[in-house]
C-alpha positions as CSV (number, residue, x, y, z in Angstrom):
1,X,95.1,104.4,139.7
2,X,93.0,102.1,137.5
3,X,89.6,101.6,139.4
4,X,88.5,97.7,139.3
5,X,85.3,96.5,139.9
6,X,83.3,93.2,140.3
7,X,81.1,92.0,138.0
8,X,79.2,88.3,137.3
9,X,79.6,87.4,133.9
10,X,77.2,84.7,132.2
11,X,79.5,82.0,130.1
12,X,76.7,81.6,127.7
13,X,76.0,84.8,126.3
14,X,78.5,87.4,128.1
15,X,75.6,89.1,129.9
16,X,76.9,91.4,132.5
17,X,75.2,91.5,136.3
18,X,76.0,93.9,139.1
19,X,74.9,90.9,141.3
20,X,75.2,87.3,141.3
21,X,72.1,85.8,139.8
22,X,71.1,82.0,139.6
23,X,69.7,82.4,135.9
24,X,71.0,84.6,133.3
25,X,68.2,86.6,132.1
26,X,69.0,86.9,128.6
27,X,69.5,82.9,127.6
28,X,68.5,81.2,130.4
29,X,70.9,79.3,131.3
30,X,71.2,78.1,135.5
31,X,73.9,78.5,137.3
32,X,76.6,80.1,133.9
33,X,77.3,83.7,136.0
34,X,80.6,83.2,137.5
35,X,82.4,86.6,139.0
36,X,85.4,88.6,137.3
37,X,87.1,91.5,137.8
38,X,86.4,94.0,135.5
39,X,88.3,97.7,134.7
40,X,87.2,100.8,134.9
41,X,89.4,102.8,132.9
42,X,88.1,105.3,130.3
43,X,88.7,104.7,126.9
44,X,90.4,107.8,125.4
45,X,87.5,109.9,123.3
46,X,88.5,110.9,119.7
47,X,88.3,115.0,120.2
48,X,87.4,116.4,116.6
49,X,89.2,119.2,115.1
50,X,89.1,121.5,112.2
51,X,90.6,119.8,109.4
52,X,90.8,116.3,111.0
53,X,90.6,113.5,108.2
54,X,87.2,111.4,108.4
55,X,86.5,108.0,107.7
56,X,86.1,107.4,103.6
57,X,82.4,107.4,102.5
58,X,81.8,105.5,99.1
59,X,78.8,104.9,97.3
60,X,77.5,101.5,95.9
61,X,78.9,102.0,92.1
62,X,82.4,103.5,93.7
63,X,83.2,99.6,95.4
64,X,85.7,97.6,93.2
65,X,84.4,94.5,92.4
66,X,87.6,92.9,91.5
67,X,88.3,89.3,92.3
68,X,88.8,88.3,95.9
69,X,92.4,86.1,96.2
70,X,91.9,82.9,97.4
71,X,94.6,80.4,98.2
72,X,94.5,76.7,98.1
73,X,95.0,74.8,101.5
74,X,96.1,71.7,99.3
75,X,92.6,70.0,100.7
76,X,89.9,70.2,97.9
77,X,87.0,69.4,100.1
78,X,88.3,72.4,102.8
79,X,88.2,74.7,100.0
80,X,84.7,73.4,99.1
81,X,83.7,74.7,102.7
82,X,85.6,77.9,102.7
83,X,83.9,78.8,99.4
84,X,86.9,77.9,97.1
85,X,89.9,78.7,99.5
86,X,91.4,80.8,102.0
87,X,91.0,84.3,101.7
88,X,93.6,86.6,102.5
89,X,92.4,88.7,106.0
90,X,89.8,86.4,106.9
91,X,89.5,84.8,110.4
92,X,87.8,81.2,110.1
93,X,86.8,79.1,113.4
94,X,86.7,75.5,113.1
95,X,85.0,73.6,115.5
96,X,84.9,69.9,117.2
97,X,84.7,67.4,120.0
98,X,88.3,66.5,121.2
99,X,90.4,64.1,119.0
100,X,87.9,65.0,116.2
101,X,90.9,65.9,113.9
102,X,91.3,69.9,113.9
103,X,94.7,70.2,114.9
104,X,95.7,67.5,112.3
105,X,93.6,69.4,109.7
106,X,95.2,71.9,110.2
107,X,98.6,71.0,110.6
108,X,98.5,69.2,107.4
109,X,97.3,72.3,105.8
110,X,100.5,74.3,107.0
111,X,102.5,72.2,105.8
112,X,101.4,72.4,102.5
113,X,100.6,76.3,102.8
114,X,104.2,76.7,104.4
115,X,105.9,75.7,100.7
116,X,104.1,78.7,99.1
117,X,103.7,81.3,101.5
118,X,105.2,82.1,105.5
119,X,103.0,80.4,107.6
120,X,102.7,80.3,112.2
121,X,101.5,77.5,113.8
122,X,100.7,78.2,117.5
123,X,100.0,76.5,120.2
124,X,98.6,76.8,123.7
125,X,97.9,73.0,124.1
126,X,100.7,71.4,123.3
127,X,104.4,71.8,123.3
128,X,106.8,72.0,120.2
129,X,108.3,68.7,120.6
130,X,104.5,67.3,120.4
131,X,103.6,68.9,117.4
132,X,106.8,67.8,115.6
133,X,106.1,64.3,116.8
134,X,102.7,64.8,114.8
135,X,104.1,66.1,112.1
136,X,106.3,63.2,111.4
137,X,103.3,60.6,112.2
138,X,101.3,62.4,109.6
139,X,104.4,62.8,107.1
140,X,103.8,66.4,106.8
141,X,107.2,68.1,105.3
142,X,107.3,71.3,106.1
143,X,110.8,72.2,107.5
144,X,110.3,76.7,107.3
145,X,106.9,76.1,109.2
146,X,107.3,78.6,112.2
147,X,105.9,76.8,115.7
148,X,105.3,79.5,118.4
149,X,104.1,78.2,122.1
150,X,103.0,80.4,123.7
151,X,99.3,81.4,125.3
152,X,99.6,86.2,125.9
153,X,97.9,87.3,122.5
154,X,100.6,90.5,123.4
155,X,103.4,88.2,122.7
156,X,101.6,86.3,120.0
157,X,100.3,89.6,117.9
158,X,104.1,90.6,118.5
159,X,106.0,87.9,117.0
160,X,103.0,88.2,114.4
161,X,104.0,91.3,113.0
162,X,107.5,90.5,113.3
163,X,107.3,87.2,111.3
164,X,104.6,88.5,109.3
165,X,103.3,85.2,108.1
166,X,100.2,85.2,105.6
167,X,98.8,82.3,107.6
168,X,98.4,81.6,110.9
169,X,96.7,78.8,113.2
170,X,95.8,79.7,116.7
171,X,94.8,76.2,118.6
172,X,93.1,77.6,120.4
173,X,91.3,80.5,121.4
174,X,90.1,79.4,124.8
175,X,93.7,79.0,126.1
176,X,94.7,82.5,125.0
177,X,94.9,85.4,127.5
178,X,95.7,89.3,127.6
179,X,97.5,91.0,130.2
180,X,94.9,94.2,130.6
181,X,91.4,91.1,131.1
182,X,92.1,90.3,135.0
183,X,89.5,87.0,134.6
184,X,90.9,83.4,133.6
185,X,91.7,82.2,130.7
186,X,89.2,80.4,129.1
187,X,86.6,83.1,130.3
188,X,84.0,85.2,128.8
189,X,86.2,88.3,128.6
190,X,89.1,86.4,128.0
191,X,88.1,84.7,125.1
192,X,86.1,88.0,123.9
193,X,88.9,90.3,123.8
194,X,91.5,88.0,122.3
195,X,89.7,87.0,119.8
196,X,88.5,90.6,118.9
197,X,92.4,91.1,118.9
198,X,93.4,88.8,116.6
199,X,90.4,89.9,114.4
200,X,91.5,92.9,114.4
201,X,95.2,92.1,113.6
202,X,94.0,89.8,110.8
203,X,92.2,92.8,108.2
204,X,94.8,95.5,109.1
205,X,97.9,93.3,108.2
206,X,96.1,90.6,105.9
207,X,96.7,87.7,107.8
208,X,94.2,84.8,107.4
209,X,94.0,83.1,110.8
210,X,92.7,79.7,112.0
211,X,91.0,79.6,115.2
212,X,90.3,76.4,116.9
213,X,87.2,76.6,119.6
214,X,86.2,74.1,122.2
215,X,82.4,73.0,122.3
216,X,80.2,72.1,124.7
217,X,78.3,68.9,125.5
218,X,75.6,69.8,123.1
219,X,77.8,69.9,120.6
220,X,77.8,74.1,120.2
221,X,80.9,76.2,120.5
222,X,81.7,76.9,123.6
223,X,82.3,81.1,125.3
224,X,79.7,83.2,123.8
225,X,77.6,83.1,121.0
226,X,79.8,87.1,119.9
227,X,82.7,84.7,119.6
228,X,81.0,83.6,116.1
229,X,79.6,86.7,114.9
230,X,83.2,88.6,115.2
231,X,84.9,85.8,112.7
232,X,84.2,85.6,108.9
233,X,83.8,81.4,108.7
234,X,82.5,79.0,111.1
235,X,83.1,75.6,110.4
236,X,81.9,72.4,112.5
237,X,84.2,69.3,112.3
238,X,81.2,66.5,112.9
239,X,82.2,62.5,113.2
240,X,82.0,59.7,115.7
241,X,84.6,58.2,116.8
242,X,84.1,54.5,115.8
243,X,83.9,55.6,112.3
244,X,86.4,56.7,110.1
245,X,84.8,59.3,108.3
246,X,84.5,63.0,109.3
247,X,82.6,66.2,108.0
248,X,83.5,69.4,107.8
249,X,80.1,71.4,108.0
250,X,80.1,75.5,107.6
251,X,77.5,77.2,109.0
252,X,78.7,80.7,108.2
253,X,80.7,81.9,105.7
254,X,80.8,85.8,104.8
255,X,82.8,84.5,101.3
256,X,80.7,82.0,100.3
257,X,78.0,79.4,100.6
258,X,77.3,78.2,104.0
259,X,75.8,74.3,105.0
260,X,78.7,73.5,102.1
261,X,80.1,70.3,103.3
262,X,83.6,68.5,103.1
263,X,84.3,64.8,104.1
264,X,87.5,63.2,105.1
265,X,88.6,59.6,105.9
266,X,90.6,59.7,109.1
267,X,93.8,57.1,108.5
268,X,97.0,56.6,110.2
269,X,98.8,59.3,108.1
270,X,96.1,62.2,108.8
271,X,93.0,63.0,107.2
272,X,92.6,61.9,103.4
273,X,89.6,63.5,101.1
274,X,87.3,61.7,99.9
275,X,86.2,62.1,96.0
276,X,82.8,60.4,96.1
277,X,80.9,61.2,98.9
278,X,77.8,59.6,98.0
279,X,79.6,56.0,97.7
280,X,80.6,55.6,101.3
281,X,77.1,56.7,102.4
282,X,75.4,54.0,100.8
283,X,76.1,51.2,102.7
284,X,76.7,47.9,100.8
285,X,75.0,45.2,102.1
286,X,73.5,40.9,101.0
287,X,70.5,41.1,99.1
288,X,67.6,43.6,100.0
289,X,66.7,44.8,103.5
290,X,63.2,46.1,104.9
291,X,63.3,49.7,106.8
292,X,66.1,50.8,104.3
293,X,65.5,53.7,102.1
294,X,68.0,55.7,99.7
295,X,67.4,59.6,99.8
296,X,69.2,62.4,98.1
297,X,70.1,65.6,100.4
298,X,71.1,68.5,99.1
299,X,74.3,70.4,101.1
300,X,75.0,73.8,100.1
301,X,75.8,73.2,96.6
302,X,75.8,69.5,96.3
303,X,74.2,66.4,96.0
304,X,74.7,63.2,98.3
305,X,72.9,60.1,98.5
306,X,72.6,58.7,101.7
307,X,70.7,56.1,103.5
308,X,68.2,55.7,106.2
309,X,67.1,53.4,108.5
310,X,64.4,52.6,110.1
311,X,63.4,49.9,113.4
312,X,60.1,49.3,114.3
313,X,59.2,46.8,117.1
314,X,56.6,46.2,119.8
315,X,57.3,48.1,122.5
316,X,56.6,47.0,126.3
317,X,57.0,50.2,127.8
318,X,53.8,52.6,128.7
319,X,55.6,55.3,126.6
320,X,57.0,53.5,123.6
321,X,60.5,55.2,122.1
322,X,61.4,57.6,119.5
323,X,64.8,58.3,118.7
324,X,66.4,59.8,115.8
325,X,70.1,59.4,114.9
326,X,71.0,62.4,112.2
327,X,67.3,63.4,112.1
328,X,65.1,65.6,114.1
329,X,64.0,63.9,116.9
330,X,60.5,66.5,116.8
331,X,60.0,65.8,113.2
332,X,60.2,62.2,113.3
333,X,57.4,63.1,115.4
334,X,55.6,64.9,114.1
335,X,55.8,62.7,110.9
336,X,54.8,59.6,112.7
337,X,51.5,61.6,113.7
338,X,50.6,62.2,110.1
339,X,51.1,58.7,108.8
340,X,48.3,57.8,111.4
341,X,46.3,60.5,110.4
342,X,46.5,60.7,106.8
343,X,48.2,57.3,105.8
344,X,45.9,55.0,108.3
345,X,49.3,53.5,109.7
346,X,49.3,53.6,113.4
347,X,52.2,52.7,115.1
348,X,51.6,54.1,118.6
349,X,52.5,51.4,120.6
350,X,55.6,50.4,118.5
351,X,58.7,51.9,119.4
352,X,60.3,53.4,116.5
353,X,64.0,53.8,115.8
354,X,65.6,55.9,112.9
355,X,69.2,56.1,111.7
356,X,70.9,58.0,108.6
357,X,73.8,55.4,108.1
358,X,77.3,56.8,108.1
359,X,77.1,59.4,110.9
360,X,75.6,62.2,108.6
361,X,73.7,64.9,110.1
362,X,70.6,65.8,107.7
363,X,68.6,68.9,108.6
364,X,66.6,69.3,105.7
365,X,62.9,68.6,105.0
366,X,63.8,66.6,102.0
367,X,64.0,63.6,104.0
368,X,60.2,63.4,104.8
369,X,59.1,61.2,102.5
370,X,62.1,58.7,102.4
371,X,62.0,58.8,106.6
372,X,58.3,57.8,106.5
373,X,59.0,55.0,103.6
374,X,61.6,53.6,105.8
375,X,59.3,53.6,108.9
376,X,56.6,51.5,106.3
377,X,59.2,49.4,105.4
378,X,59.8,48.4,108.8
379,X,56.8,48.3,109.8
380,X,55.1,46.4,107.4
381,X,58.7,44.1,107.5
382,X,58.8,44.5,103.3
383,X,61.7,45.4,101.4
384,X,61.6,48.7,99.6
385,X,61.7,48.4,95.9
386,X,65.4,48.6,95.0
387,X,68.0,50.6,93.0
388,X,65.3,53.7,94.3
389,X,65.6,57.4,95.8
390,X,62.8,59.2,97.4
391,X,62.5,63.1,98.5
392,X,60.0,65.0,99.3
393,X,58.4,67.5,101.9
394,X,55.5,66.2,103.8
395,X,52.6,68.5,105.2
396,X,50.7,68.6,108.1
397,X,47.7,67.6,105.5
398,X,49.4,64.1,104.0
399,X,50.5,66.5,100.9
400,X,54.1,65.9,99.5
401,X,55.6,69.2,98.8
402,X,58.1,70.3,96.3
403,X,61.9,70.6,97.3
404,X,64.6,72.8,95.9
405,X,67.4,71.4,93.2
406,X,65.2,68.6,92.8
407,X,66.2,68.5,89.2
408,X,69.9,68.3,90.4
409,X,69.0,65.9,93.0
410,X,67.9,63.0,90.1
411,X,70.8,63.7,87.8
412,X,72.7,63.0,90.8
413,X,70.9,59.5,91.4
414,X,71.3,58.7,87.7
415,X,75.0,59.1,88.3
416,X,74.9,56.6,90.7
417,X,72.4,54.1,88.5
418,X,69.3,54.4,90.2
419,X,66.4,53.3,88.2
420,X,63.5,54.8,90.0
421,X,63.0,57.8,91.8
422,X,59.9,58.5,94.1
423,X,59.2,62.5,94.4
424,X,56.7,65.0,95.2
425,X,54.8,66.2,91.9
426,X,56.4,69.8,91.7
427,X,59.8,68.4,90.8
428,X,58.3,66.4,88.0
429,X,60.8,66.3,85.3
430,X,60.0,68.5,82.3
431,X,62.4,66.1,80.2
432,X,63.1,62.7,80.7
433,X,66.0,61.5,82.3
434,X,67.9,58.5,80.4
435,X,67.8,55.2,82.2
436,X,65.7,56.8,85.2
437,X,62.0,55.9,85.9
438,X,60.4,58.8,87.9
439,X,56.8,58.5,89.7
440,X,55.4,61.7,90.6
441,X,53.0,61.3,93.9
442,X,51.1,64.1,95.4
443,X,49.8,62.9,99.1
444,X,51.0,60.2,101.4
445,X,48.4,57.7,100.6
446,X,49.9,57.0,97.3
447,X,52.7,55.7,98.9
448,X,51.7,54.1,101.9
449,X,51.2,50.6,99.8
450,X,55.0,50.8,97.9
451,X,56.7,48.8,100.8
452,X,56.3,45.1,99.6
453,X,55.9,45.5,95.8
């Protein structure tokens, strides 16, 4: 007889507890233990005998180096994220707020994939008839795609290696269940041990599988945080939904660079790429606006020029606002507290509102400089010079610090025909750039008069 036992099991982290606790004492969280039944059975031990083949040690110089096979999902800026295409074994999880587009991602990716090689769409949402109803919406042709509904990984890894297809979508992981995990689907250990199945199933037969996650209301994947560290991509599908633009965003990628980003225009027929990122992100607008400032961000390995906004207004409130839209809400902040310190520009009792326009998420600390130039735009209600970029780091001290690529980052603007670039005096061009006029500045007080030039 199989012993069971009860256990409380945190849905943030998978922590374990005897005993039902109100915070999880590894992350935190209030109230995530729920119980679940847990087995006892021993695994079977591995006895060792003479003569027993071990596990094949080689050194460093042994390891072929030969080219990893990629293959093409037919979506240029997808294989920009995945590091140049799909790799044959890997296990990629892509990510996003419901309706975001990841089933229709991916089903237009099968049904390109499905001319070339055996492909298994399956589903634990919806049913067959929906996803052919999709399908025709989205004019996707793809009459030997293989649709399987169904929500046991036991049946799933079954009809797997019967089929063996060479890629296979699994939307998604927190429906999926195993017979021998006595908790819900959706669960901890649920969602633990079929993914670590399918992992599994993906490098022994060399099956690269698409795994669509759930996330929670800050935006995070949702089940525990193992659930990324036993796949070989992570990938974040990012967008709101009264735009029509959408980025792909990978924050890990074991075959290539991560932070790389994709964009896509959502239309009636499906997603569509789009070829010039930096275009859409500059929004066109009558003459020349105060509290609007053009930056260049660097994401994974390229360039994009977006803009930012900035508000600044009286504020009636004892606590005037800060809010941040695609900036850091502490560093806006913190930045603010500098330009009263170093730059003489106080604007305590002004609430102050930034924005990065086209839904754009920039983490870097490039966007200092043009995230304070905005705010003196506003401020000082004067239109910032145009046809200009600015980048830079700014310290603690009112320095402007140097920022990687930032050679990259002003043939990038040139491209574009910008005429002047504003930047921090350690990416100083050692050449000069044709039809670009660059002004070097070391500390914030040498820009705190540009606004109104």
């Amino acid at each position: 007889m199989v012993k069971l036992k009860e256990v409380y099991v945190c849905q943030s982290c998978g922590t374990q507890s005897p005993k039902w606790l109100g915070k999880c004492p590894d992350c935190g969280d209030w109230n995530s233990l729920l119980q679940e039944t847990a087995s006892a059975a021993k695994q079977p031990r591995h006895q060792g005998y003479a003569g027993q083949a071990l596990a094949q040690v080689l050194t460093l110089d042994q390891v072929s180096l030969a080219q990893v096979s990629r293959l093409s999902t037919g979506l240029k800026e997808l294989d920009h994220v995945l590091g140049g295409g799909l790799v044959e074994g890997s296990v990629v999880l892509i990510g996003g707020d419901p309706g975001i587009g990841k089933s229709t991602i991916l089903l237009q990716c099968m049904g390109v994939l499905s001319a070339q090689v055996p492909v298994l769409y399956v589903s634990g949402e919806e049913s067959l008839q929906q996803i052919a109803m999709r399908a025709k919406r989205l004019c996707v042709e793809a009459k030997t795609m293989q649709l399987l509904a169904q929500t046991q990984v036991e049946v799933i890894l079954a009809t797997a290696a019967q089929r063996k297809p060479k890629v296979m979508v699994v939307d998604s992981i927190q429906t999926l269940f195993s017979e021998e995990v006595t908790s819900a689907p959706g669960s901890v250990s649920q969602v633990r041990e079929s993914c670590a199945r399918l992992v599994r199933f993906a490098k022994e037969t060399g099956t690269a599988i698409f795994l669509v996650g759930h996330v929670t209301k800050e935006g995070a994947l949702a089940g525990p945080r193992v659930l990324e560290h036993m796949v070989d991509a992570v990938l974040y599908f990012e967008g709101q939904s009264d735009t029509r633009y959408r980025v792909v965003r990978a924050v890990k990628n074991r075959f290539g660079a991560v932070n790389e980003l994709g964009v896509f225009a959502m239309t009636d027929r499906g997603l569509r790429e789009v070829s010039n990122p930096s275009a859409i992100f500059l929004q066109a607008h009558e003459g020349v606006k105060s509290g609007s400032v053009v930056m260049v961000t660097w994401e994974g390995t390229r360039c994009l020029l977006v803009e930012v906004q900035a508000l600044v207004a009286d504020s009636y409130l004892d606590h005037p606002r800060r809010v941040a839209v695609g900036l850091d809400h502490n560093r806006l902040a913190m930045l603010l507290a500098v330009l009263n310190r170093q730059g003489g520009i106080n604007v305590g009792q002004q609430d102050v509102f930034v924005n990065v326009v086209g839904g754009i998420r920039v983490a870097e600390t490039a966007s200092d400089l043009a995230l304070l130039m905005a705010v003196l735009s506003s401020f000082k209600d004067k239109a910032f010079p145009a046809n200009t970029i600015v980048f830079g780091e700014v310290g603690l001290a009112g320095e402007i610090r140097p920022v990687q690529s930032g050679l990259e980052r002003l043939k990038e603007a040139a491209k574009h025909g910008i005429k002047r670039a504003i930047i921090p005096k350690g990416n100083a061009p050692k050449q000069i750039i044709k039809g670009l006029d660059v002004q070097a500045v070391g500390h914030i007080r040498e820009v705190v008069s540009l606004p109104g030039k």
